[in-house]
C-alpha positions in Angstrom: -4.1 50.7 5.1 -4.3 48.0 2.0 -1.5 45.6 0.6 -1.2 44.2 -2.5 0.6 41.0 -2.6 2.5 39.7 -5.7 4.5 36.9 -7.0 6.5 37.4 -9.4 8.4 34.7 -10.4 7.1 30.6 -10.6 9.4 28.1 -8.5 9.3 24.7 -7.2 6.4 24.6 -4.9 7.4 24.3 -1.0 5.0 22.4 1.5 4.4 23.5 4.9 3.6 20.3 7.4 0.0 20.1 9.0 2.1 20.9 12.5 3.1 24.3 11.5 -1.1 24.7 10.2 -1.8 24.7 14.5 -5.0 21.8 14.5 -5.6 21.3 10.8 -5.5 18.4 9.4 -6.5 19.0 5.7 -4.3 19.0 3.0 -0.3 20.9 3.0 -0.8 24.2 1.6 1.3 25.3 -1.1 3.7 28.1 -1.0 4.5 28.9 -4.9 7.3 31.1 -5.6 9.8 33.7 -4.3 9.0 36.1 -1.1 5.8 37.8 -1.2 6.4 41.6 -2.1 4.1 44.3 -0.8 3.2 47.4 -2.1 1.5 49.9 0.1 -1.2 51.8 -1.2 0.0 54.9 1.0 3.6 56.0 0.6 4.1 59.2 2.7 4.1 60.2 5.7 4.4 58.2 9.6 2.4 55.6 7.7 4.9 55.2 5.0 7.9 54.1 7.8 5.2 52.2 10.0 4.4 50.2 6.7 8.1 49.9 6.2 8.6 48.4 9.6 5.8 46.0 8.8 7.1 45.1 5.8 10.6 44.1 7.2 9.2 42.1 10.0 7.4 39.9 7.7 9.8 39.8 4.9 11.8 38.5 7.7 9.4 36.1 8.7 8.6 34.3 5.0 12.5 34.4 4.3 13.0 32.1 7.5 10.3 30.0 6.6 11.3 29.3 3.0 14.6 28.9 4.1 13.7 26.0 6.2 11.6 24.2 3.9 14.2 24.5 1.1 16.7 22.9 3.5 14.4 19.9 4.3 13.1 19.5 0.8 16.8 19.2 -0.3 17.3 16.7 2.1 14.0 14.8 1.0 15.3 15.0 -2.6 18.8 13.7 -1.6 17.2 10.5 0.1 13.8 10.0 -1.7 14.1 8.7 -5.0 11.4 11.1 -7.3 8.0 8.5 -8.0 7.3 8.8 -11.9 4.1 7.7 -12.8 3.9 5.0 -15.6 1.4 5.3 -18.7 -1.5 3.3 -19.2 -0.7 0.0 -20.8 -1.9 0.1 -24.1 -1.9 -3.6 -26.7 1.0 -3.8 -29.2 0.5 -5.8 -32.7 0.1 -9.9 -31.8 1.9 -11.8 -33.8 0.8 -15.2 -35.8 1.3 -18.8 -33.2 5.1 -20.4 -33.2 5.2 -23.5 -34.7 5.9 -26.9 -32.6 8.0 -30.1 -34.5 5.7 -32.3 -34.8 7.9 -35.4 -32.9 7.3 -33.5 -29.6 4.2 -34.8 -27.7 1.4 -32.3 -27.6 -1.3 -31.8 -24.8 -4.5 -33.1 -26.0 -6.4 -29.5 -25.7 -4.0 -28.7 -28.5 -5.7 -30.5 -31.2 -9.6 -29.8 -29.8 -10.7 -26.5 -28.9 -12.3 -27.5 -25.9 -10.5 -27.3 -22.8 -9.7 -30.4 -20.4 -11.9 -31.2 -17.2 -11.0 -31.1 -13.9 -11.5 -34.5 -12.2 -13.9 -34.3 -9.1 -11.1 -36.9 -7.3 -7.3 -35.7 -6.2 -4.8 -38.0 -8.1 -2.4 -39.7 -6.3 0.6 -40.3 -8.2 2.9 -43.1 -8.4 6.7 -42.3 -7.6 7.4 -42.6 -11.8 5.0 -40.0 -11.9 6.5 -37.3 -9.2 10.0 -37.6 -10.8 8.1 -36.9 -14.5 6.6 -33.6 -12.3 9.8 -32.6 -11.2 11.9 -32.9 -14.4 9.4 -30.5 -15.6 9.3 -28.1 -13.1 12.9 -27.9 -13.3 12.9 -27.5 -17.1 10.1 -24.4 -16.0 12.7 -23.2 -14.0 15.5 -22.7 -15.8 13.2 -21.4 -18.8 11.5 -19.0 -16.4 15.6 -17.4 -15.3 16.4 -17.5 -18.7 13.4 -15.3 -19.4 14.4 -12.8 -16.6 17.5 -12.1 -18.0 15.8 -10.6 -20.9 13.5 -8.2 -19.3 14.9 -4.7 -20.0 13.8 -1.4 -21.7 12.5 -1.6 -25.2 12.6 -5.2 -25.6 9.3 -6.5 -26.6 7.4 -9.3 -25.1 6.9 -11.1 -28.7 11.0 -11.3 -28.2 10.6 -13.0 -24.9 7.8 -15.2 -26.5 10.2 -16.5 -28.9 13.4 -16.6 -26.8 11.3 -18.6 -24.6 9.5 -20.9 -27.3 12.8 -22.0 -28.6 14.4 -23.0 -25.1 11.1 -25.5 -24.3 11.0 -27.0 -28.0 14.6 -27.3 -27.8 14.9 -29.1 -24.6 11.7 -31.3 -26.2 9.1 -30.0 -24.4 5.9 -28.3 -25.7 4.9 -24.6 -24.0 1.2 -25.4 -22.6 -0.2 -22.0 -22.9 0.3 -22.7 -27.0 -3.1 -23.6 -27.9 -5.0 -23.9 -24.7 -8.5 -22.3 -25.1 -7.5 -20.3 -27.9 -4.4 -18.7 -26.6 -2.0 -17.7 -29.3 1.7 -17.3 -27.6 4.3 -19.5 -25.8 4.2 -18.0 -22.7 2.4 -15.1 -20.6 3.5 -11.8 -19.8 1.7 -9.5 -17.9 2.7 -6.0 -17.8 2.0 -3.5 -15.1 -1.7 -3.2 -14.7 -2.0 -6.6 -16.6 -2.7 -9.0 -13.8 -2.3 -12.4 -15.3 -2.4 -14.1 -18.8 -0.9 -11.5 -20.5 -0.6 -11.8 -24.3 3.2 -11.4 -25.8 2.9 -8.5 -28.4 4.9 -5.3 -30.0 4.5 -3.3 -26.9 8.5 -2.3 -25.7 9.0 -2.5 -22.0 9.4 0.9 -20.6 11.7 1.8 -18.1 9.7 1.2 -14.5 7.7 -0.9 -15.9 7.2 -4.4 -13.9 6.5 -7.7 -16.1 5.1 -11.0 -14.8 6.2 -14.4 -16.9 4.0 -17.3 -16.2 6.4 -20.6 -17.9 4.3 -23.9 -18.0 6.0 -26.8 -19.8 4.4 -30.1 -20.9 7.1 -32.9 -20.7 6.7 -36.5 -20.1 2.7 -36.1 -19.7 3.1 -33.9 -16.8 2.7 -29.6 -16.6 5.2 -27.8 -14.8 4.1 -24.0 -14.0 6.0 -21.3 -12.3 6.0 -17.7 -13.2 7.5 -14.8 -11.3 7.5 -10.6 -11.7 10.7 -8.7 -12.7 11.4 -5.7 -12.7 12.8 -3.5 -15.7 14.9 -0.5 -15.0 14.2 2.3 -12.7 11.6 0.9 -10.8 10.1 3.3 -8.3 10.1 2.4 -4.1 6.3 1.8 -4.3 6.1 -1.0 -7.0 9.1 -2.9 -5.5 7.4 -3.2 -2.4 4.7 -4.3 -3.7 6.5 -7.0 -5.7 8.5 -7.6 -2.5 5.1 -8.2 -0.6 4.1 -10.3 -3.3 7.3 -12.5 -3.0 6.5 -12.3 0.7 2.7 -13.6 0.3 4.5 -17.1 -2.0 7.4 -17.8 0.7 4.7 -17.5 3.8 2.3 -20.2 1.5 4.7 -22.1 0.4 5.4 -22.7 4.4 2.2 -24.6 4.9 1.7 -26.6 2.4 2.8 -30.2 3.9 0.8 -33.2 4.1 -2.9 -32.7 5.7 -2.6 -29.4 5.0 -5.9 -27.7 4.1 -5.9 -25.0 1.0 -7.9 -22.8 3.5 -4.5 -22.2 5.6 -2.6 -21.3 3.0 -5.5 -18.2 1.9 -5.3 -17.4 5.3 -1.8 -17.3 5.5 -1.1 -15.0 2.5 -4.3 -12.7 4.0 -2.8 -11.7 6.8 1.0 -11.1 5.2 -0.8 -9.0 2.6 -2.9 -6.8 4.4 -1.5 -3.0 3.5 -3.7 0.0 4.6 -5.6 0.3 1.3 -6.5 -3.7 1.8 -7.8 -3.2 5.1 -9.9 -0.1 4.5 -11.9 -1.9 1.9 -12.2 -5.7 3.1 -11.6 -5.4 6.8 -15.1 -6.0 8.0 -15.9 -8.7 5.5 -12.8 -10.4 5.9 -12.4 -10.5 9.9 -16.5 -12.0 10.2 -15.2 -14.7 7.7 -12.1 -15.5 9.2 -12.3 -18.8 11.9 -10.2 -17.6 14.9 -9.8 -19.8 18.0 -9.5 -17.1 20.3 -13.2 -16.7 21.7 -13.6 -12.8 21.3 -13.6 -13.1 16.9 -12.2 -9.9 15.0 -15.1 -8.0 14.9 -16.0 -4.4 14.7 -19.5 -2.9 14.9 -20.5 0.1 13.8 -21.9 3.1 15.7 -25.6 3.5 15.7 -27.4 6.2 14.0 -25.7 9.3 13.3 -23.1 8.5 15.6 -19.3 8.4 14.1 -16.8 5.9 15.8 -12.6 6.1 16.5 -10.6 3.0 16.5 -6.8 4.3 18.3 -4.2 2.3 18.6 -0.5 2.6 19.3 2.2 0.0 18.5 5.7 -1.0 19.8 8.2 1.4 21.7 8.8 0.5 25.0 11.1 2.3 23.9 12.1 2.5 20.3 10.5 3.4 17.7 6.3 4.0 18.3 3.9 3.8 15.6 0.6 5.2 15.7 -2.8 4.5 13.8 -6.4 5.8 14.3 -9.5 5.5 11.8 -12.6 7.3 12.5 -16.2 5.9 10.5 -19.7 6.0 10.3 -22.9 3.7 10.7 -22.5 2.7 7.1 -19.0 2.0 7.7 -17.7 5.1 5.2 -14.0 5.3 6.2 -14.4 9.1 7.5 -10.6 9.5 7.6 -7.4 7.5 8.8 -3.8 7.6 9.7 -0.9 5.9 9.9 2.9 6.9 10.4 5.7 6.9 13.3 6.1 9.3 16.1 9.9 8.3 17.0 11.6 6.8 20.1 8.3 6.6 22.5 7.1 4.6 25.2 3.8 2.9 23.7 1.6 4.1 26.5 2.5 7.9 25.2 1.8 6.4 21.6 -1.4 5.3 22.8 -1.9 8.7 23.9 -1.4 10.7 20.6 -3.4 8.3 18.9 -6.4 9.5 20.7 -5.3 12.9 20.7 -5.1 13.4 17.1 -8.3 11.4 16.3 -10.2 13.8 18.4 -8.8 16.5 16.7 -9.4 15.0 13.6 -13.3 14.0 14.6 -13.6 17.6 15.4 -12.5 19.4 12.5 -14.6 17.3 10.7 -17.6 18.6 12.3 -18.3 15.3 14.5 -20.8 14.8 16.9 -22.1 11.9 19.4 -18.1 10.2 19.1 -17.9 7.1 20.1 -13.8 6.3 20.7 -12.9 2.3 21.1 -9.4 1.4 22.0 -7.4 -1.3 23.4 -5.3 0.2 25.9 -7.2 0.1 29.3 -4.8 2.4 30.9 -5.8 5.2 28.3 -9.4 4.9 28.4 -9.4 4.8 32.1 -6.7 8.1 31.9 -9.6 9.8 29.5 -12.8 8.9 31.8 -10.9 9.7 35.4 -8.0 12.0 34.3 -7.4 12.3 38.0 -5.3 9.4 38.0 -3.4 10.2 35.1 0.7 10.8 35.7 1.8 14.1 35.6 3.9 13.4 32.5 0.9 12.5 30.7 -1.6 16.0 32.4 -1.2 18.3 29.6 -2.2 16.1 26.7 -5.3 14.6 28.6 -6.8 17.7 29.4 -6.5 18.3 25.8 -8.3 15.2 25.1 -10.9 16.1 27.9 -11.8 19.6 26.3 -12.2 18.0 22.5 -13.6 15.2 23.6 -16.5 17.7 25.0 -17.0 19.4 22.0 -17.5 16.1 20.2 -19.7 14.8 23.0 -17.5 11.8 23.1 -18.0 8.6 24.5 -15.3 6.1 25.8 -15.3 2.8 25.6 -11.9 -0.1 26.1 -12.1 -3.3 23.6 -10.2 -6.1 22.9 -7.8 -5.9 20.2 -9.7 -8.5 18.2 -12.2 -5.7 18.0 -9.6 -2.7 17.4 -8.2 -4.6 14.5 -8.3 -1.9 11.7 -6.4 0.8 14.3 -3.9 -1.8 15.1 -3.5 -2.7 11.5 -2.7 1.3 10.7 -0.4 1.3 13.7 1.5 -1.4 12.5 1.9 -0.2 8.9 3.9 2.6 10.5 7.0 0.3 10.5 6.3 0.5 6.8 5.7 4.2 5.5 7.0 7.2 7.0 3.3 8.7 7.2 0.0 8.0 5.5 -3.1 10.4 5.9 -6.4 10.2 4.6 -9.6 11.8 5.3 -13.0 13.0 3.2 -12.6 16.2 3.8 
């Protein structure tokens, strides 16, 4: 008995969750169009109405299916907003320098075309000299609104350039970046990708786009700088978070800085607000030997031996409330082999612990994975996954799932301090952030 399966007509493509895939974890399949049809290759007979039967059952089946996922994709559609991805940022026409009056006082770059040096010794300035440094900062300030309230779609950063030019000259200041190794504009705007000393050309913002201004005045002898990032238009959820963080990252620096206070702490400071999954992935290890921490066991993580794989677990919060779950599985050269990070609802954390393991084992297994070596910073867990026989009832079915993958893997357990379970508890923690992330090389 054969089938042929069809489809006839193209719609919007339905994704069915890794849960309803049993164990896998790789990517959502895609279900294109409407209802399979079936055509039986024999249409006669007790086999005709048996293939019939068969044919209604899972008609029946695919119709229930696709009714579900359209309900839940309208629902994702009514309270996601759609992420449109922005063009590559490609350099408008520059046009020629503005002109300064030549009764404001100019920098002395300006008139060489080498640029100033930075003096090996701080300066310490008189109290006539702070209130010079804040008139200009203020004047910054006020140029740097100004410029904010000009950021929309298909205005062009020569515009700003000018708009801005005009406001420092008029208030008799000079705009520092004029001149200073070469640059030919007022002020900098950076655009998207752009990360910093962007040149004012023809380019018209776009809608989405984000734009950094960077306003440095010279007034009174003294530089004031400040810049900030806007946003134009429809700006999707991901880049204003990421401006958000940003603004985060400036508030949390801004915090230290007092008297005595070392640059190192404010680095520091802005490291650990910044951290997002992608950060940690690539940096982690680097970062957490560099970093001077006071508590005796560093942030350190060390890598499995040979061709042995390691998974870092980690569960956060609950208690109850809402759990968050992260677990990373790598290699001896420290290849990220996969990650995950998302929530798992209204749990206690020891359950979020738990399913941390759980699905890193699955996930170690479907890789292929053997000679698993699983670090985590819950000692109740481990000791549940070495001697199940004190495990609570509650808790039964899900360990003796983690005892039969963990065979299979040939795993090996092993509790750590959380200094040394970083990267998991990093991933768990970015759960309060993002409804899911996964990631794995498959």
């Amino acid at each position: 008995m054969a089938f042929a399966a069809s489809l006839p007509h193209a719609s919007p493509s339905l994704q069915l969750s890794s849960s309803l895939l049993g164990e896998s974890l790789s990517s959502p399949t895609l279900f294109m169009g409407a209802p399979l049809s079936f055509s039986p290759s024999i249409s006669s007979g007790k086999q005709s109405q048996l293939m019939q039967k068969h044919i209604v059952i899972i008609s029946k089946k695919i119709s229930g299916l696709e009714e579900a996922m359209r309900i839940r994709r309208e629902r994702e559609l009514r309270t996601t907003k759609p992420f449109r991805r922005i063009p590559p940022l490609r350099r408008g026409k520059v046009s020629a320098p503005l002109s300064v009056p030549d009764h404001i006082p100019k920098p002395p770059y300006v008139t060489t075309t080498l640029l100033p040096e930075l003096s090996s010794e701080a300066q310490i300035h008189d109290s006539g000299g702070i209130a010079h440094m804040r008139t200009a900062c203020e004047l910054a300030a006020r140029v740097l609104d100004y410029a904010g309230t000009l950021v929309r779609p298909s205005v062009t950063t020569n515009e700003i350039d000018k708009a801005v030019h005009k406001m420092i000259i008029d208030a008799g200041a000079y705009p520092s970046p004029l001149g200073y190794g070469g640059f030919p504009k007022s002020v900098c705007t950076s655009v998207n990708e752009c990360m910093c000393h962007g040149i004012p050309d023809s380019r018209q913002l776009q809608d989405g786009d984000i734009i950094n201004i960077d306003v440095t005045v010279f007034l009174n002898g003294y530089h004031g700088d400040t810049s900030k990032t806007f946003l134009c238009g429809n700006v999707n959820d991901a880049t204003k978070r990421l401006v958000k963080v940003t603004e985060e990252c400036l508030e949390r620096a801004i915090s230290v800085c007092k008297d005595g206070a070392s640059f190192k702490k404010i680095g520091k400071r802005i490291s650990f607000q910044v951290f997002s999954v992608a950060d940690i992935l690539r940096t982690w290890p680097e970062v957490a030997q560099s970093l001077r921490v006071r508590d005796k066991a560093r942030l350190e993580w060390k890598p499995p031996e040979g061709n042995k794989v390691k998974l870092n677990f980690d569960g956060s919060y609950g208690n109850p409330g809402i759990s968050r779950i992260g677990r990373v599985l790598r290699n001896s050269d420290r290849r990220i082999l996969g990650m995950f990070s998302g929530r798992i609802g209204n749990e206690n954390s020891l359950k979020a612990e738990l399913l941390a393991l759980l699905q890193g084992l699955k996930l170690a297994k479907q890789l292929g994975c053997r000679h698993v070596e699983v670090e985590g910073d819950s000692k109740v867990v481990i000791s549940w996954a070495t001697n199940s026989s004190h495990t609570p009832w509650t808790f039964k079915r899900m360990i003796r799932e983690v005892e039969k993958i963990a065979k299979k893997v040939e795993a090996e357990f092993k509790w750590v301090r959380r200094s040394a379970n970083g990267l998991a508890d990093g991933l768990a923690k970015q759960g309060a952030l993002r409804q899911q992330l996964f990631w794995a090389a498959l």
